[in-house]
C-alpha positions in Angstrom: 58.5 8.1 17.9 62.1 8.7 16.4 62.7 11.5 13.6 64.1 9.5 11.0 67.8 9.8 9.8 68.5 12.5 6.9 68.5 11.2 3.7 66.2 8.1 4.9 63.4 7.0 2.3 60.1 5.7 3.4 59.5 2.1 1.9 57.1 0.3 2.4 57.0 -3.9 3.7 54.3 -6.2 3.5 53.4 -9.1 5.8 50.8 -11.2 6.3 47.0 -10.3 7.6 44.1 -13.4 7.7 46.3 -15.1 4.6 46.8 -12.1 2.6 49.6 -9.2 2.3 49.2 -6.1 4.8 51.5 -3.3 4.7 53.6 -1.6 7.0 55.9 1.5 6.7 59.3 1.7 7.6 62.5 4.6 7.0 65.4 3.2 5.9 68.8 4.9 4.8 71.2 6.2 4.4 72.0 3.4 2.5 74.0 2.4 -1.0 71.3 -0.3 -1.3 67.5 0.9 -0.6 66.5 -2.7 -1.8 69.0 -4.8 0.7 67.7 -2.4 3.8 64.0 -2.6 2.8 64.7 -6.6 2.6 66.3 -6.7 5.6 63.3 -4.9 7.3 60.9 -7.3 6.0 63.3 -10.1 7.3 63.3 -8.6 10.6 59.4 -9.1 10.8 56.5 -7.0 12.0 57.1 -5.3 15.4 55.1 -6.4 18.7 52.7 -3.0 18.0 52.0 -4.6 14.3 51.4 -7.7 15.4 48.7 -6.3 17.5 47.4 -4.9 14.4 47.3 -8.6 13.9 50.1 -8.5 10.8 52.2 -11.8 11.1 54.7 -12.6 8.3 54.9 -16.6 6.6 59.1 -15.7 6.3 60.8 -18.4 9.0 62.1 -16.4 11.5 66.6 -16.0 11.2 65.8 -16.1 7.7 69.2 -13.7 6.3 69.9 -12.3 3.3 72.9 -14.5 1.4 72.8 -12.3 -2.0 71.0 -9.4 -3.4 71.8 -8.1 -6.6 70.2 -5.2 -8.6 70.7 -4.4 -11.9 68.2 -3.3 -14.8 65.3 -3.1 -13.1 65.8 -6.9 -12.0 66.4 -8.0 -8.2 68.1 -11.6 -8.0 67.8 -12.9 -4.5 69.1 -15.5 -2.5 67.9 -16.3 1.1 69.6 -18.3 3.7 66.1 -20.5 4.1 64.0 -21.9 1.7 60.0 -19.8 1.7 56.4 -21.2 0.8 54.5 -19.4 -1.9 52.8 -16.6 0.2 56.9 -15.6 2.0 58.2 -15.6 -1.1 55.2 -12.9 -2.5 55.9 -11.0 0.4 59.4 -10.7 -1.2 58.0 -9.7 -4.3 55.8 -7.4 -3.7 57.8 -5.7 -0.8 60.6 -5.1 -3.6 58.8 -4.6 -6.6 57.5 -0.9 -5.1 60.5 -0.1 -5.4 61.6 1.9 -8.3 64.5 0.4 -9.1 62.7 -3.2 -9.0 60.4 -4.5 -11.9 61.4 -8.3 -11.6 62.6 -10.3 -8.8 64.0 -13.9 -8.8 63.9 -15.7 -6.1 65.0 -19.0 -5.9 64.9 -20.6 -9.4 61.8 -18.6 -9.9 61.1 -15.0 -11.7 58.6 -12.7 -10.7 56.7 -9.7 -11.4 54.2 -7.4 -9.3 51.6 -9.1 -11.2 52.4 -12.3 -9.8 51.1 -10.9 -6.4 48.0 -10.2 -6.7 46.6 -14.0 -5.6 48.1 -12.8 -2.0 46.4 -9.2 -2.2 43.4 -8.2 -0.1 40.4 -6.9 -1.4 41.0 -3.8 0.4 44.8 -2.5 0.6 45.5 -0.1 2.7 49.0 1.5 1.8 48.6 4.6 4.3 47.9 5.1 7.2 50.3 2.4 8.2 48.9 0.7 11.4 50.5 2.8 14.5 50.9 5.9 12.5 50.0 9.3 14.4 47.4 11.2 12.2 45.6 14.4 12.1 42.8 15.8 9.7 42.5 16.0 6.8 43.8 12.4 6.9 45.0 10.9 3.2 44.2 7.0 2.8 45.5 5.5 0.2 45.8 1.9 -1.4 44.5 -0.6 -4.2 41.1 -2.3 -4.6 39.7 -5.0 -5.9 36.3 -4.7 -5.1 32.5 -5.4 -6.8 31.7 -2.0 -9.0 35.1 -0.2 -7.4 33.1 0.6 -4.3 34.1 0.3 -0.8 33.2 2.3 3.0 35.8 4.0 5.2 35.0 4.3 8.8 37.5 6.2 11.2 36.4 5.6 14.7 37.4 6.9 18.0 38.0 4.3 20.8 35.1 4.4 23.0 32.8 6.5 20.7 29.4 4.9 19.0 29.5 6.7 16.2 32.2 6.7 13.8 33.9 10.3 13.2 33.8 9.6 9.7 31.9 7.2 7.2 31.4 7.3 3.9 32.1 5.2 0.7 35.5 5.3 -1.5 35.5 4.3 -5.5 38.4 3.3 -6.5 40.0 3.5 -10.7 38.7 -0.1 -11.3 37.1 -2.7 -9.5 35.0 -5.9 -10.2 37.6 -8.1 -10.9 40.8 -5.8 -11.5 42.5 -3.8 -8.8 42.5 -0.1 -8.9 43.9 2.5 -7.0 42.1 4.9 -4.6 42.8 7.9 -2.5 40.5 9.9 -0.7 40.6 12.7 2.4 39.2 12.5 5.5 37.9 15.1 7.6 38.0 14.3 11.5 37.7 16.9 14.9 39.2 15.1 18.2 39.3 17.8 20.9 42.8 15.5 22.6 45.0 12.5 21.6 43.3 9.5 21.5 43.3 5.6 20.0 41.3 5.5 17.0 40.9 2.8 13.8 40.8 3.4 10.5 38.2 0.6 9.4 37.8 -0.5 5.8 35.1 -2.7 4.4 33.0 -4.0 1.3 29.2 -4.7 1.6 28.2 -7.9 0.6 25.3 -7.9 -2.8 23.7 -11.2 -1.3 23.2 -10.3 2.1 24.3 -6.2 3.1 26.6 -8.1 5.2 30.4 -6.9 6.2 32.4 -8.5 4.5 36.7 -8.2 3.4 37.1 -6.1 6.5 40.5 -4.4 7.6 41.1 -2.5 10.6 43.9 -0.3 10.8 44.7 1.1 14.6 46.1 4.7 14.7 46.6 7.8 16.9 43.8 10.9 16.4 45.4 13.8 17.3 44.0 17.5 17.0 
């Protein structure tokens, strides 16, 4: 783990996970252009750790950046290959977090963060990002889009039966739209250890698991 660079922002870039978007963190900056280095991350694609974490990205690999250009609140962008629907929503939604983003064009085609939520999980966890190093009281943090706003949190320790924590998380709105949710964990590990931050819904038919996300992380004291 590198400290990053002063003056370096935190964005965050989303790939791909079973069909849908996942995120991932990165620090980028210095920069004159937060949007053309979070791009450029995204581009780059998830790293061999996040691909473990089984995050893949729909962008053709050597895809570059020909043009970005910001200005009132609108990204134009023009890419050296041509993307299918769920690359170029990956686009979108990786620069619409950002502040100075609202719309993006892509192509011949405008978007907004609305536009994204056909490639959204039912479960979206925005932090932890998979590999971060954590300690308690551990912040999660995210949309949902789940029946009645409900969802459980597990955080498990690699080798342990029992999770360390489980318990379930409402978020502002569910049952059709997406909400947000943030909620703090309480955790003892006596040492540093793997451990996975597991999210899932239950399923009204059956009790089964279903819309499950794990997110692998590092429990430390």
């Amino acid at each position: 783990t590198t400290e990053p660079p002063v003056g370096a922002t935190d964005v965050g870039v989303y790939f791909v996970r079973d069909g849908k978007l996942g995120f991932a963190q990165r620090s980028v900056g210095p920069t004159p252009s937060t949007a053309t280095a979070t791009l450029e991350e995204l581009l780059a694609g998830p790293t061999s750790d996040e691909q473990e974490a089984g995050l893949t990205s729909d962008i053709p690999p050597g895809t570059k950046i020909v043009s970005i250009e910001v200005e009132d609140q609108r990204a134009v962008v023009a890419l050296s290959r041509p993307l299918d629907r769920l690359g170029s929503l990956q686009v979108v939604h990786t620069l619409a977090q950002l502040e100075t983003v609202e719309t993006v064009q892509l192509g011949q085609e405008e978007f907004t963060s609305a536009d994204t939520e056909e490639a959204l999980p039912a479960i979206l966890v925005e932090s932890p990002a998979p590999g971060a190093t954590v300690t308690s009281p551990l912040t999660i943090r995210g949309t949902a889009n789940t029946f009645e706003a409900t969802f459980m949190v597990e955080l498990r320790a690699e080798g342990e039966a029992k999770p360390l924590y489980e318990n379930f998380v409402t978020a502002t709105s569910g049952s059709g739209t997406r909400g947000t949710f943030e909620e703090s964990i309480d955790f003892t590990v006596d040492r540093e250890q793997p451990g996975t931050l597991v999210v899932y819904e239950r399923s009204a038919e059956d009790n089964s698991v279903v819309n499950e996300v794990e997110i692998p992380v590092t429990l430390q004291p």
